[in-house]
C-alpha positions, 0 to 999 in steps of 0.5 A: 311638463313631463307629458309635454316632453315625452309627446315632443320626443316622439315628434321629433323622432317622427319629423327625422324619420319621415321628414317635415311632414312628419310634424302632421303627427304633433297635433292629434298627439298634443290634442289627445295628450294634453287635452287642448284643442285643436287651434292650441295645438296647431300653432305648437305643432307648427313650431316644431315642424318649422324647427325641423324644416329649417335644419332640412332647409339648411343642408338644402342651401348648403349644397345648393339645391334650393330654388331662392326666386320660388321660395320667396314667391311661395312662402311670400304669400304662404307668410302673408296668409297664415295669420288669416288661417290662425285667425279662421282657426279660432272662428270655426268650431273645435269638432268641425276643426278636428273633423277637417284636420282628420281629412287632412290625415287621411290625406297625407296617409294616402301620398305616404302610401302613394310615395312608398310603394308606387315612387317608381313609377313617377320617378321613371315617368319623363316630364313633359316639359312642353306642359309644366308651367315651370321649366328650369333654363338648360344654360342657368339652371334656373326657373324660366320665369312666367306668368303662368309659373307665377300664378302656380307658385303663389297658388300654392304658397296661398293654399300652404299658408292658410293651412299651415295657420288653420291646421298647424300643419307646414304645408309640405303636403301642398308645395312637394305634389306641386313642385313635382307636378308643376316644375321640372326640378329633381326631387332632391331640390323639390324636397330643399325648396319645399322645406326652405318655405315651410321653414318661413311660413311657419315663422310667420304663423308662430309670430302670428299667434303670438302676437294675438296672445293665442300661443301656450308657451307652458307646453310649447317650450317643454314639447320643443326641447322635447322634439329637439332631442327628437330630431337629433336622436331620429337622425342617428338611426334614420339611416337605419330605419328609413324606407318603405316600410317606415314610410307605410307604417308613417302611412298607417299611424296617420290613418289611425289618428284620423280615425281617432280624431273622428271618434273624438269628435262625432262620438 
């Protein structure tokens, strides 16, 4: 319980320091730290990344920045797809599990990397709004809806959801690159939207594993209390720390730990 407690801390400072994407962290952590495999991990993970996401999703809507239609689009079919992704979790072999999930690390190091030392150059680039599949209305300031916007968020929200329950991961890697690639939305939006969907797909796949008996509630609940005094405490020195340099050492720390999950597995 102890350990539980001390891997979830570390999680929740992760998740205020970096965002919901931080969470990627929680399952070498708990596979390394408490020794279970990878499709236990993942559905703990997800809780509290969900946990996380919902805080986020909370101040998004407050201020109003949160893009309901796309929300309930994406997490509509990320929901629907996420017990299929818990499902294929249980039918792929550990070692082959870990190995996929370390791509997914190095991944995610490559975007942090990619954000913290080149978001300059995207931020300064004009959209092109003869070419984005989603356009918001000038007059409204909501999506011009499409059958082409369409297909791109339930895409999307399909690929978050089948990863969210294979990997236990919220998907924020997947639904940010696409609402910034896709959509004309400013990044404080893509960042509430984003996070209102992970917050609902990952209800569902903790729902899913529950169900089915799959959810270690003996080290989940001590890792999310641990994580919930994490995030509250990340929060009050965020401020202080974030940037850059977090966001490359983030960078890092996920190329180690893909790294790690490799050797785990193949040596």
């Amino acid at each position: 319980m102890l350990i539980s407690v001390s891997l979830g801390l570390i999680v929740g400072i992760i998740l205020a320091l970096t965002g919901a994407g931080g969470g990627i962290l929680a399952v070498p952590l708990l596979v390394f730290g408490v020794g279970i495999r990878v499709a236990e991990a993942g559905p703990i993970s997800l809780l509290a990344i969900g946990m996380a996401a919902t805080l986020g999703a909370g101040l998004g809507l407050r201020v109003g920045v949160v893009r309901y239609k796309a929300v309930l689009l994406m997490a509509g079919t990320g929901m629907l797809l996420s017990p299929f992704g818990i499902w294929l979790a249980n039918q792929i072999d550990n070692r082959w599990l870990g190995i996929i999930f370390a791509m997914v690390l190095f991944l995610v190091a490559y975007q942090t990397f990619r954000k913290a030392n080149f978001h300059h150059l995207v931020a300064n680039k004009p959209p092109n709004e003869h070419t984005l599949p989603c356009v918001l209305d000038t007059n409204s300031g909501k999506f011009v809806w499409t059958a082409h916007c369409a297909r791109t968020m339930v895409l999307s929200g399909s690929i978050a959801g089948i990863l969210s329950g294979l990997l236990g991961v919220g998907g924020g890697f997947v639904i940010v690159p696409a609402l910034q690639r896709y959509t004309d939305l400013v990044m404080q939006s893509v960042v509430a939207t984003s996070l209102a969907v992970i917050a609902l797909v990952s209800v569902s796949g903790v729902a899913s594993s529950v169900l089915v008996g799959n959810f270690n509630w003996v080290i989940a609940f001590p890792f999310c209390v641990g994580a919930l005094f994490g995030m509250i405490s990340g929060r009050l020195i965020s401020s202080q720390l974030a940037g850059p340099q977090m966001l490359n050492s983030f960078a890092i720390v996920s190329a180690l730990a893909a790294v790690a999950m490799i050797g785990k597995f193949f040596l």
